[in-house]
C-alpha positions as CSV (number, residue, x, y, z in Angstrom):
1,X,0.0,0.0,0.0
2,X,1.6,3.5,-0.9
3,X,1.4,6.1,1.4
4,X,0.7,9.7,0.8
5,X,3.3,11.4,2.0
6,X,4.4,15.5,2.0
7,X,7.4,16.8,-0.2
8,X,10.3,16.9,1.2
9,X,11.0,20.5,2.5
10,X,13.0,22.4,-0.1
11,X,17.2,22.8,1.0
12,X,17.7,26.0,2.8
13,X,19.1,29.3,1.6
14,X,23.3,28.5,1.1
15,X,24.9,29.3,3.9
16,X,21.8,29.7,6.0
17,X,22.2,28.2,9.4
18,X,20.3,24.9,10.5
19,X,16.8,26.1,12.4
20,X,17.7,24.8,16.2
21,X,16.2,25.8,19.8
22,X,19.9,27.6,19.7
23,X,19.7,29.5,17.0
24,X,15.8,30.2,17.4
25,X,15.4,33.9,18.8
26,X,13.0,33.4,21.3
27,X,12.7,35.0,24.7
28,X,10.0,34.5,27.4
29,X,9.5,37.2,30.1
30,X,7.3,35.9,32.8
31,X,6.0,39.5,34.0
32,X,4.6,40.1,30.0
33,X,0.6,40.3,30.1
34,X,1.1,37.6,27.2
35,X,0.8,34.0,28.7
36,X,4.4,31.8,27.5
37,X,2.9,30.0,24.7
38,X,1.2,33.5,23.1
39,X,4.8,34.8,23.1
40,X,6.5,31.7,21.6
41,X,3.8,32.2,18.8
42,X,4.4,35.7,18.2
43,X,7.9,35.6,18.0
44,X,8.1,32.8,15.4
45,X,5.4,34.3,13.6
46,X,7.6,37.4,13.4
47,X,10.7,35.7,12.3
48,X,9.4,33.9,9.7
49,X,7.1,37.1,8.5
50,X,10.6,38.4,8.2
51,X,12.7,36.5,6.6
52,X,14.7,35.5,9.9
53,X,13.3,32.0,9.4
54,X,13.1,30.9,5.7
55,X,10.6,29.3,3.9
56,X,11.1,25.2,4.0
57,X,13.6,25.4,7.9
58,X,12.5,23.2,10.0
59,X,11.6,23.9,13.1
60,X,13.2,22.2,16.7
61,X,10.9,19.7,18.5
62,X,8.1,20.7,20.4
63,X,10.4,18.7,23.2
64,X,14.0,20.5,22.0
65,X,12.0,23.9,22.1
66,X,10.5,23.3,25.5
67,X,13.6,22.3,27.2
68,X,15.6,25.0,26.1
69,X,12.8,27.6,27.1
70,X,12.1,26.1,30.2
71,X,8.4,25.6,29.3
72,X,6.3,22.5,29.3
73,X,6.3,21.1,26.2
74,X,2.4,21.5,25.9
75,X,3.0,24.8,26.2
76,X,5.5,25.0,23.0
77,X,2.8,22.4,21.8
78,X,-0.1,25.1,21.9
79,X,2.0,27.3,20.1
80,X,2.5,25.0,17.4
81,X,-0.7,24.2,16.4
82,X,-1.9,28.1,16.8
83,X,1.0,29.0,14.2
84,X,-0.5,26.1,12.3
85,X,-3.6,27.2,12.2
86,X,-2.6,30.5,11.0
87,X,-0.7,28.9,8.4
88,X,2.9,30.3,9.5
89,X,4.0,26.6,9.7
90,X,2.9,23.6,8.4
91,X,3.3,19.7,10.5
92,X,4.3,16.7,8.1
93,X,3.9,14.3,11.1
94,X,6.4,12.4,12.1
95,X,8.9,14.5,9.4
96,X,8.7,17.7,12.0
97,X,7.3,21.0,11.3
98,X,8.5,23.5,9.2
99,X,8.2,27.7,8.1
100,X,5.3,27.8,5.2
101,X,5.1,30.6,2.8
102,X,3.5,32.9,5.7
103,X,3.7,36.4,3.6
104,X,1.0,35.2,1.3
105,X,-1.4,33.7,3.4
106,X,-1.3,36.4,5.8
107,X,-1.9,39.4,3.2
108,X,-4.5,37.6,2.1
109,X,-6.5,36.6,5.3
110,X,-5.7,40.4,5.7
111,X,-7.5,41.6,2.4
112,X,-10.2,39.4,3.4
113,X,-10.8,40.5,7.0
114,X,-10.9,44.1,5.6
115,X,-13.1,43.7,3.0
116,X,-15.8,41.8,5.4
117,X,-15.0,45.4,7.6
118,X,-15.9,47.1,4.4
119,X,-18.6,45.8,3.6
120,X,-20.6,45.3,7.4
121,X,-19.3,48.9,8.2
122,X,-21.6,50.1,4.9
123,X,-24.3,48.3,6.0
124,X,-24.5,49.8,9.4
125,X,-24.2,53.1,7.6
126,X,-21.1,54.1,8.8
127,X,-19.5,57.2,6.3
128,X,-15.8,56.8,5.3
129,X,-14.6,58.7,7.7
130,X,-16.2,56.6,10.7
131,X,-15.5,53.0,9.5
132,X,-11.5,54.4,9.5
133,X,-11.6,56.0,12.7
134,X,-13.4,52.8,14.0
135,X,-10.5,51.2,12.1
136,X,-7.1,53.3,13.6
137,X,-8.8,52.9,17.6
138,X,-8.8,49.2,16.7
139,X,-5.4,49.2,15.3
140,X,-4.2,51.5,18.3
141,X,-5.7,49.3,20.7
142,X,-4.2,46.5,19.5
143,X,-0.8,47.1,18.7
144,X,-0.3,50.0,21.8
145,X,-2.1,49.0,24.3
146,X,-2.7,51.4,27.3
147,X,-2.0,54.4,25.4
């Protein structure tokens, strides 16, 4: 019986260095309002948005990652599949899990969420000018909070 089975990853960049908990750029501060696994996401999320983590690298373990973090490894775990689901990474089972092609994905879940904005701020009969005022205390929210 043949099994289905993904590609192998493409090679990495030359002289790009092997993806390992060593090499992975990933503090956790245990006074941040982000619980651990939240900021394990974000930062891989970020490094492979740009560039930092190519397209095809493998990842480390969900045990190599947790280790070297001091987490439980459900807690790298959690971060896995949420970066999963976002499509920053894709898991080939047993194979490991690896950095997908995130920039595309993202824009487009982007483009997507702001044209369902778009469209649901016409309908409530918000004027330009209110559905992007709505829009910026969002953003601001969001990216500074507290200010």
């Amino acid at each position: 019986m043949r099994q289905n089975r993904a590609p192998d990853p493409p090679p990495p960049a030359p002289g790009a260095p092997a993806v390992s908990p060593q090499n992975l750029k990933i503090s956790i501060d245990p006074a941040a309002a982000d619980a651990p696994f939240e900021q394990v996401r974000a930062q891989i999320a970020d490094q492979a948005r740009d560039g930092r983590l190519p397209v095809g690298h493998k990842l480390p373990t969900v045990r190599g990652l947790a280790e070297e973090l001091g987490l439980a490894a459900n807690t790298v775990a959690k971060s896995y599949r949420a970066l999963e689901a976002d499509g920053v990474i894709e898991t080939r089972g047993r194979n490991g899990s690896f950095i997908a092609a995130v920039g595309d994905a993202a824009d487009k879940e982007a483009a997507e969420a702001a044209a369902d904005y778009a469209r649901r701020a016409h309908r409530l009969g918000l004027d330009r000018r209110a559905a992007l005022a709505a829009v910026e205390e969002a953003l601001r929210a969001t990216y500074e909070p507290g200010t």
